[in-house]
Structure formats: structure tokens, C-alpha cells
N, C-alpha and C positions, 0 to 999 in steps of 0.2 A: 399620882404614882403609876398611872399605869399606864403613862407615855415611858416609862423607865422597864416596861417588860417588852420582851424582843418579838417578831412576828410570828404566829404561829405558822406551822408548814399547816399546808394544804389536807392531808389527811386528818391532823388533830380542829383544824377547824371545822370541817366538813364533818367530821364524827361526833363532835357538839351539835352540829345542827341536827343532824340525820337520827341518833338514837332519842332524841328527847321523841324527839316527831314520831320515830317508831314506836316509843311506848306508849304517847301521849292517845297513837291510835290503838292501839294495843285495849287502853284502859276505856274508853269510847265502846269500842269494838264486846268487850265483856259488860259493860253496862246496859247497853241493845239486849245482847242476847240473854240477861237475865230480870229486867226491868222492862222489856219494850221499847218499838220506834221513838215514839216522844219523850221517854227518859234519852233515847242514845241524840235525839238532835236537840236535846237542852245541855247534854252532858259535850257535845263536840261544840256547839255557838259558844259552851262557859271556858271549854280549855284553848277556845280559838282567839277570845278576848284575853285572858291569860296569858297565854303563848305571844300574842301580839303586844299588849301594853309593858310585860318584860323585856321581850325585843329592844321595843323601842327605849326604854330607863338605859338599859345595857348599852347600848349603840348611842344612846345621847351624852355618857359619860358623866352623867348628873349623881350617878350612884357612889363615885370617886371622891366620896370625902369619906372621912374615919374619923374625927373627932370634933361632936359623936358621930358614929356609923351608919350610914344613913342605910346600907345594909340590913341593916336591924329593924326595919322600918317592913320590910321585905318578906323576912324570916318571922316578924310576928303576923303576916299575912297567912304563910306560911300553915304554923301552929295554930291560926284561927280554924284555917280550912278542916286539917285531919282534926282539932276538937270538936267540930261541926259532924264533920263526914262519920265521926266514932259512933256519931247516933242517931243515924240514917237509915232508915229502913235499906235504901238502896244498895250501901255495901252490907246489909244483912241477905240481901238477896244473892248478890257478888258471893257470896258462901254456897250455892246452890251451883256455882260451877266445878267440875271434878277436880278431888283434891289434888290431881296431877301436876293443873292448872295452876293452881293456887301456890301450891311449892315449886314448881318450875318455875315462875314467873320471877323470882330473884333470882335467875341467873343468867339476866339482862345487866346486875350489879361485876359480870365477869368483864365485861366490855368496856363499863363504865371505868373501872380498876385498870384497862389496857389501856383508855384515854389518857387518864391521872396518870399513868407513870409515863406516858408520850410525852405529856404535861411537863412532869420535873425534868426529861432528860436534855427538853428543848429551853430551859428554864422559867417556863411562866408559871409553873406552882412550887412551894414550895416544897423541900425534899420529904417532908414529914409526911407528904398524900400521898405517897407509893408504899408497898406493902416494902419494899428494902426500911421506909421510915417505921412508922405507928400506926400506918393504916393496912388493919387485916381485913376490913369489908370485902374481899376478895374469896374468902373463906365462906359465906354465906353464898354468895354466887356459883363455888364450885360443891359446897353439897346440898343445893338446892336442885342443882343439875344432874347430881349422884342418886339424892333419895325420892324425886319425881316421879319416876316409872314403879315404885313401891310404896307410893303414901298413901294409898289405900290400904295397905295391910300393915302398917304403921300403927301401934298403941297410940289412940290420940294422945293420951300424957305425953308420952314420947314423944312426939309430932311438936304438942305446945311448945312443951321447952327446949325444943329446938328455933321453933318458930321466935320464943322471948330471948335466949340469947344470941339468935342473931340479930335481934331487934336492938340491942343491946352493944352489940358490934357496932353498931349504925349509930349509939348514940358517942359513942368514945370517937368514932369517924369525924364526927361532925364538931363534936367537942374541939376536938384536935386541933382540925382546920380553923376555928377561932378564936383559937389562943396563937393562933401562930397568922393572924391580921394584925394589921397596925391598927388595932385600936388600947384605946386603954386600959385593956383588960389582958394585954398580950402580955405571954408567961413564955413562949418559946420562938428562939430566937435564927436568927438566918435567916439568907436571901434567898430565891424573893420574897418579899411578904404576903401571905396571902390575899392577893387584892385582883387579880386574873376574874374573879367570880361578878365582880363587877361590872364586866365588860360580854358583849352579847360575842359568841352565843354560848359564853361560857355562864351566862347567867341561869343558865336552865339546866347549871345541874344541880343545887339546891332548888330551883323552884318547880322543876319537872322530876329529874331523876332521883332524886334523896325523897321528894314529896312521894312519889310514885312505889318506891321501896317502902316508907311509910302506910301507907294506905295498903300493899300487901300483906302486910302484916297484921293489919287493923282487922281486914277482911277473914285473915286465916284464923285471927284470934278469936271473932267473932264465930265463924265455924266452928269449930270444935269446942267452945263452949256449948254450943248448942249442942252439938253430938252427946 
């Protein structure tokens, strides 16, 4: 199916490669500075092997079947990791960076949402991943960016449930996007199918960018419980 999606321009490719990467250093980069050197160069050798063997799945087109989904195989990697990482000293420490930090950091998902509707207008995703569709994860990027410079003086109550429903946002996002693959679970209909995610370096934006907004959240939550 995914010899039937058209080429992407230059910019929407190149913005798939470039923001996974920026975040991927991003989350490296905060691991260092609240865990130490040997946390940060086991935490970049792990997202370097990561980063590289989806590469290659995506780029070898092995991932391009749907029933069953071999997708799915990917995504329960996925859900291992953040069930793993939920109870990890490490993103407990990840909470010892300012909550500025912490809530700014999803609004890297403002860019991600500029890609996705690049995405539909050039047609390799389907219409339903742009905020004109069902996807408002856009919303959590822009008052992440809004309430950053004040989350210190933010009720942590306030804070969390903000924090859980845009967590929340992310899950109807994702939802979304795989009702609307061809696999046998698909419920909404229209071209293209979602099957672009397959293919590198589109593959790294569930397994970098979606994982990466997860683990923000895991971490904030994790904060402010403590608080």
C-alpha cells in the first residue's frame, strides 16, 4: 500500500527526520542533567539503537502488511517501554527538572500537528490526522506553550488535570489514526489509509514523537504527585 502514496516534498520529509532527532536529543539531554553522565550515554546508545533498527523496518518496507498488522508488533514495543519507564527511578528524577520544563516540553506536539496536516494536504495521511479532521493534539502543544512561563505558580491539581487531559487528547489521537489503517479493526473510512507510518522516516512519529509526548506526561505526573 504504500507504493500507492505519492512522494512526499522535501520539507515534510526532512521534518520527519529532524524533529524526532530533536527531541530524541532533547529527552537524552534531560536525562544527563538529572541522572548523570552514564545515565545520559546509556540513555543516547538506547535511543541510538532504537532510532536506527526503526529506521531500517521503515525503509526496508517489511512493516507494509496489515493483516494482521505487523504495525502492531511495533506499538506493543512501544507500550512496553513507557510501562517499564512508569517505574523508573530515572523519569522520577526527570521531575527534578523546572516545571517550566516539564510543561513546555509538549509544545514540540505544535510542529508535530504542522507536519500531519503537510501530511494530508500532500496526501500521504489520512484527512482525519489534521486538526480540520479529529485530531486536536494541537491543543495541548499550544497551552503547553501558553501555561510554561506560569507552572510554577499553577495549583498542582490544576496542573495534573491538565497534564491527564491532554494525556487524554493523545489517547483519542492515536486512537483515531488506527481506526483509520487498513487493518481489521478499521471503523473510518477514506483515502489514504493510514499506512504512511510504515514507511521511514514517517515511522518515528509513533515510535519517537507520540512515545516522547508519552513519557512527558508520565514524568509530569509523576512530579506532582510527589508535590
Amino acid at each position: 500500500m504504500l507504493d500507492s502514496l505519492p512522494t512526499p516534498s522535501a520539507p515534510l520529509y526532512w521534518g520527519f527526520v529532524l524533529l524526532p532527532l530533536l527531541v530524541a536529543g532533547a529527552v537524552v539531554w534531560a536525562i544527563g542533567r538529572t541522572s548523570g553522565g552514564r545515565a545520559r550515554q546509556a540513555a543516547g546508545a538506547m535511543l541510538a539503537l532504537w532510532l536506527g533498527s526503526t529506521a531500517a523496518l521503515g525503509a526496508s518496507g517489511v512493516l507494509d502488511a496489515w493483516a494482521p498488522p505487523r504495525m502492531f508488533l511495533v506499538f506493543a514495543l512501544v507500550l512496553g517501554f513507557l510501562a517499564w519507564a512508569a517505574r523508573q527511578p530515572f523519569t522520577l528524577r526527570l521531575g527534578d527538572l523546572p516545571l517550566e520544563l516539564l510543561v513546555g516540553f509538549q509544545a514540540f506536539r505544535i510542529a508535530v500537528e504542522w507536519l500531519l496536516h503537510l501530511s494530508v494536504l500532500e496526501g500521504v495521511a489520512h484527512p482525519t490526522l489534521t486538526w480540520t479532521g479529529t485530531n486536536f493534539d494541537i491543543i495541548p502543544g499550544i497551552t503547553a506553550l501558553a501555561l510554561a512561563p506560569w507552572a510554577s505558580r499553577i495549583h498542582r491539581r490544576a496542573l495534573q488535570a491538565w497534564n491527564v487531559a491532554m494525556a487524554g487528547v493523545l489517547v483519542v489521537t492515536v486512537v483515531t489514526a488506527v481506526l483509520a489503517a487498513p487493518t481489521p479493526f478499521r471503523q473510518i473510512a477514506g483515502d489514504p489509509p493510514n499506512v504512511f507510518i510504515a514507511s521511514f522516516p514517517f515511522i518515528w512519529l509513533p515510535t519517537v514523537l507520540v512515545a516522547s509526548a508519552w513519557l512527558g506526561h508520565i514524568v509530569l505526573f509523576r512530579r506532582l504527585r510527589r508535590a
